[in-house]
C-alpha positions as CSV (number, residue, x, y, z in Angstrom):
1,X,129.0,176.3,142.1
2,X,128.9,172.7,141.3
3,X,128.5,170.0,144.3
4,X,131.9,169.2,145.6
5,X,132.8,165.2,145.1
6,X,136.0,164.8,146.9
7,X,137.3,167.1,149.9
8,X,140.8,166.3,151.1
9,X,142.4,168.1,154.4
10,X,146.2,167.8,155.1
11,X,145.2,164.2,153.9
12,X,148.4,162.0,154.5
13,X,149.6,158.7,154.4
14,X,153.3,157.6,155.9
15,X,154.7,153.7,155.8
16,X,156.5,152.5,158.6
17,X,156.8,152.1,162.5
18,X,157.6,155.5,163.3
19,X,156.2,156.5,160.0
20,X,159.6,157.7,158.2
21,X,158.6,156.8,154.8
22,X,155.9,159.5,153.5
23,X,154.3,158.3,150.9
24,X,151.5,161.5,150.7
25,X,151.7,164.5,152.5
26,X,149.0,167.3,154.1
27,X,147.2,166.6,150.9
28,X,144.4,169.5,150.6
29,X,142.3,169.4,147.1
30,X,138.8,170.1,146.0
31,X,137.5,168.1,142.9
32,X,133.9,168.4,141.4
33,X,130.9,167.4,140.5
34,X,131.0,166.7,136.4
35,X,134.6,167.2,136.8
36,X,137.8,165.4,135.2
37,X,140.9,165.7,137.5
38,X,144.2,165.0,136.0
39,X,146.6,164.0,138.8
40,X,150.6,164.1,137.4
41,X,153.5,163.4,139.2
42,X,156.9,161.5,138.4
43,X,157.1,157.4,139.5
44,X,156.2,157.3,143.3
45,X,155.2,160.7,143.7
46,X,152.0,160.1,145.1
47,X,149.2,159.8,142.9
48,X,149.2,155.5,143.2
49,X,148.5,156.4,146.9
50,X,146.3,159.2,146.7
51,X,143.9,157.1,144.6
52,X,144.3,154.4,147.2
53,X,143.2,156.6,149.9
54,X,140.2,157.7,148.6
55,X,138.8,154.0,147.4
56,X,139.2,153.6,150.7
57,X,141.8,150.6,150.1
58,X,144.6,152.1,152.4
59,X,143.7,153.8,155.5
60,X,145.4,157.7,156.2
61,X,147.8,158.3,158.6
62,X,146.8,161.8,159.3
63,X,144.2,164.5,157.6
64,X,140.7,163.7,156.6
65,X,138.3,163.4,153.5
66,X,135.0,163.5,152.4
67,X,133.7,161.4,149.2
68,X,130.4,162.2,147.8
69,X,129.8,163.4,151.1
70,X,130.7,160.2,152.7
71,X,133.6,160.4,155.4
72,X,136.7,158.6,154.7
73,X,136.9,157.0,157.9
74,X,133.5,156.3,159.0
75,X,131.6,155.6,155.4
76,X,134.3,153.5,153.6
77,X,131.6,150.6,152.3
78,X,129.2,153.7,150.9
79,X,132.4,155.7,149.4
80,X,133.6,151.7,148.0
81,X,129.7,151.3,146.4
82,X,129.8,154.8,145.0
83,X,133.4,154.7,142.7
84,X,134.7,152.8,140.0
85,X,138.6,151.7,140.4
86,X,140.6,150.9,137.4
87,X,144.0,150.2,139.4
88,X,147.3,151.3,138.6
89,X,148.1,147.3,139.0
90,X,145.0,145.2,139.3
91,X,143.9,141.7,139.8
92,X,142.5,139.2,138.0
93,X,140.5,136.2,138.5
94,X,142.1,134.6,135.4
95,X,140.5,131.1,135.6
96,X,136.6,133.0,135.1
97,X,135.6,134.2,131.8
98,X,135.3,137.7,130.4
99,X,131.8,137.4,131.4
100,X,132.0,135.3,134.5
101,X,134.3,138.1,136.2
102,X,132.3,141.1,134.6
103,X,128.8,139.4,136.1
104,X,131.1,138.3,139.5
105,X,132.0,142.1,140.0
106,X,128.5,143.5,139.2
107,X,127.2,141.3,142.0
108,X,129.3,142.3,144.4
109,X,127.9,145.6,143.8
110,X,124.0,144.3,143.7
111,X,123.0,145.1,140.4
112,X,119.8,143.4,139.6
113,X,120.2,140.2,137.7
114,X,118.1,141.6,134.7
115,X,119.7,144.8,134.5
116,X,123.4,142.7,134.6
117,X,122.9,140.5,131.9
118,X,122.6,143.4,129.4
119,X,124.7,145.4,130.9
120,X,127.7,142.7,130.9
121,X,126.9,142.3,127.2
122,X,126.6,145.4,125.7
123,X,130.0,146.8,127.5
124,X,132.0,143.5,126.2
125,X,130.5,144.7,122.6
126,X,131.6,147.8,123.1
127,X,135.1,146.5,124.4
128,X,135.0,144.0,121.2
129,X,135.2,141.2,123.4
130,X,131.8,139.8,122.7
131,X,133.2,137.0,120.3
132,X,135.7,135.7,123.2
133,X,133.1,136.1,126.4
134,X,133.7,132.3,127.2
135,X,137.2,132.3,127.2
136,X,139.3,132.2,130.3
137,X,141.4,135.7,130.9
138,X,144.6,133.8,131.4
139,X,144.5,133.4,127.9
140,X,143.7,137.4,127.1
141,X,146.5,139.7,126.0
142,X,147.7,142.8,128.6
143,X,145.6,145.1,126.2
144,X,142.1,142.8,126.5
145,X,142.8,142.6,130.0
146,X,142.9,146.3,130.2
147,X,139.6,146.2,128.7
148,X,138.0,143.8,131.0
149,X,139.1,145.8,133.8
150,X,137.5,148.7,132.7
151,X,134.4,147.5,132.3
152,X,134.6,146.1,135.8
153,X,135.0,149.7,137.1
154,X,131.9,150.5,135.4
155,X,130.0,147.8,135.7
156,X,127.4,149.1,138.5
157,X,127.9,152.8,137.1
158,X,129.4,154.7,139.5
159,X,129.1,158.6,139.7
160,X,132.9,158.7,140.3
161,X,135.5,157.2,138.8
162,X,139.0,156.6,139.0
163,X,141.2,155.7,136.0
164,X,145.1,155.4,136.5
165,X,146.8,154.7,133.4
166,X,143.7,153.5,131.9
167,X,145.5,153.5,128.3
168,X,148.6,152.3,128.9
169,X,148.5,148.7,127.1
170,X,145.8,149.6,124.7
171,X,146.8,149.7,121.0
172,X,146.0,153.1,119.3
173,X,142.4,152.5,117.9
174,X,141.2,150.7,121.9
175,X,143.4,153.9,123.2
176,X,141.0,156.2,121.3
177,X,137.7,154.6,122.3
178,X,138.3,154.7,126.2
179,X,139.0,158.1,125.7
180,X,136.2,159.2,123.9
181,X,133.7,157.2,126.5
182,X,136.1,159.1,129.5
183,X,134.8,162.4,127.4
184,X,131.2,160.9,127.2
185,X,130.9,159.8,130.7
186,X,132.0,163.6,131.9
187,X,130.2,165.4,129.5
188,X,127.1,163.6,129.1
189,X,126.5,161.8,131.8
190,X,127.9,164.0,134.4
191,X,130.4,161.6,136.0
192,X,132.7,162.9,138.1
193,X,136.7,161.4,136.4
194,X,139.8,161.1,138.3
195,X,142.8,160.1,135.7
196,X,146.1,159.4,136.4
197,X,148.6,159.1,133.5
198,X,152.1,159.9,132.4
199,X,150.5,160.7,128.9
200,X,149.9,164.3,128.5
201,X,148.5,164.2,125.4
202,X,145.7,162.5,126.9
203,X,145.4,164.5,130.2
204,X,145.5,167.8,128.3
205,X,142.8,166.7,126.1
206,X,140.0,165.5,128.4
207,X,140.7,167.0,131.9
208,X,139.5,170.5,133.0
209,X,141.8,170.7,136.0
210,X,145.6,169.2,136.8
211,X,147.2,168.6,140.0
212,X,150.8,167.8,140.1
213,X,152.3,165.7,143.2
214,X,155.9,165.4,144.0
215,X,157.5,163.7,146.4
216,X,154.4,163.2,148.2
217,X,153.0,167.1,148.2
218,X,150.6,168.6,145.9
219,X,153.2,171.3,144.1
220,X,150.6,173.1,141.5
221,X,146.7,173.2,140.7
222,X,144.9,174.5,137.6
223,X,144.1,174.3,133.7
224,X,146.8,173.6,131.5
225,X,146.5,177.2,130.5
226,X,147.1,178.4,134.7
227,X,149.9,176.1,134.6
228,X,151.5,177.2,131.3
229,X,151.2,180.9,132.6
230,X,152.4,180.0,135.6
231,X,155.7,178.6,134.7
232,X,156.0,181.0,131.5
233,X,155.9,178.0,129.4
234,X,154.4,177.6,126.3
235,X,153.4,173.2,126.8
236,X,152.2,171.2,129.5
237,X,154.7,169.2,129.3
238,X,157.6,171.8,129.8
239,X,155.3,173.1,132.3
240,X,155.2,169.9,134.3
241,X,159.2,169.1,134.0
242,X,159.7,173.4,135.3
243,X,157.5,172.3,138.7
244,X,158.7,169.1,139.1
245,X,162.2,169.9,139.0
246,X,163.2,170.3,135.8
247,X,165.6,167.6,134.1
248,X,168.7,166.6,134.9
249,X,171.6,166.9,132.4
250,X,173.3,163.6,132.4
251,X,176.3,162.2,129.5
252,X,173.5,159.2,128.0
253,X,176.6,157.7,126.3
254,X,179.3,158.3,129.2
255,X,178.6,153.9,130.0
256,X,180.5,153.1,126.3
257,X,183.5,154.7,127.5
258,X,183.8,151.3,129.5
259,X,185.2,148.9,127.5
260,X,187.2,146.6,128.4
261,X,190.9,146.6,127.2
């Protein structure tokens, strides 16, 4: 059986002074080695928070975890050096250069000088920013942005990564690539993927498992075939509205009744 890479036990995380607000609850999941994890859920469901949790960004409010080993609590600089975090809403440092930030962020991370300078330039090559490495990022488009930021993630090459929405401002043909290096890193490199997105397409395509979350509790874990059967349904999509709740019937053109007289 392959190494486990993330342990969670009744993990939770609650907002609050007596903790009313709960933003994740008794979260209990195995993902592994060579693994890519889809995690679905609707808008504040859960998976934002999970992720933060487990970069060790935001500290749990009950529950426990293990990350490559590393304890959630007591190891969070050894779990921070061992992932890659494409955010769901990242920062910038948008008066540094493509290749200012990308050679700032693999220093934090101690990547030898020698092996940083190649790496920077091959991934803004591959990113087809090489031509605009010397410009500033406040003048980059949300899509080049995207792509900085994901070469930031992978910049000290990390044996886990997590990626939420990591195509969402991408045109089609940038949308493609990062999804065939998400397939490549898995497959041939053995990275261990954790991918957040409200595109199923994309989550059917390159992850082996799917957890849904709603309102703060893991509802459902499996292939998109388990979760098809499960439900009796023949897409992932009509899988994941049938355990999520299904959709509300509402009149879409009842506000044009409103006119004035």
């Amino acid at each position: 059986m392959s190494k486990t890479m993330i342990s969670t036990k009744r993990l939770s995380k609650s907002y609050g002074k007596s903790g009313q607000v709960i933003a994740l609850d008794k979260l209990t999941l195995d993902v592994y080695e060579g693994e890519t994890f889809g995690l679905l859920g609707p808008n504040g469901a859960g998976k934002t928070t999970t992720v933060r949790l487990l970069n060790c960004i935001v500290k749990p409010t009950g529950g426990s975890a293990t990350v490559g080993g590393y304890d959630l609590i007591e190891n969070s600089i050894e779990i921070k050096r061992m992932t890659g975090l494409l955010a769901e809403s990242p920062g910038l440092y948008e008066k540094l250069s493509a290749q200012e930030f990308l050679e700032f962020m693999g220093a934090l991370y101690d990547v030898p000088s020698d092996i940083l300078s190649v790496r920077v330039d091959k991934l803004l090559k591959l990113f087809g920013l090489h031509g605009r490495r010397n410009h500033l990022l406040e003048g980059y488009s949300r899509g080049m942005k995207q792509k900085v930021l994901i070469a930031a993630a992978l910049i000290h090459d990390p044996p886990l990564l997590f990626f939420d929405e990591p195509t969402s401002t991408l045109d089609p043909s940038a949308a493609l690539m990062v999804r065939d290096l998400m397939k490549d890193l898995s497959e041939n490199v053995g990275k261990t993927i954790v991918v957040c997105s409200h595109i199923l397409p994309i989550v059917e395509e390159l992850c082996d498992r799917i957890g849904i979350i709603n309102r703060g509790e893991l509802v459902a874990v499996g292939t998109v075939d388990e979760l098809m059967e499960r439900t009796g349904k023949d897409t992932l999509e009509k899988a994941y509205i049938d355990i999520t709740g299904g959709v509300q019937q509402k009149e879409l053109l009842s506000w044009r009744e409103l006119r004035s007289a």
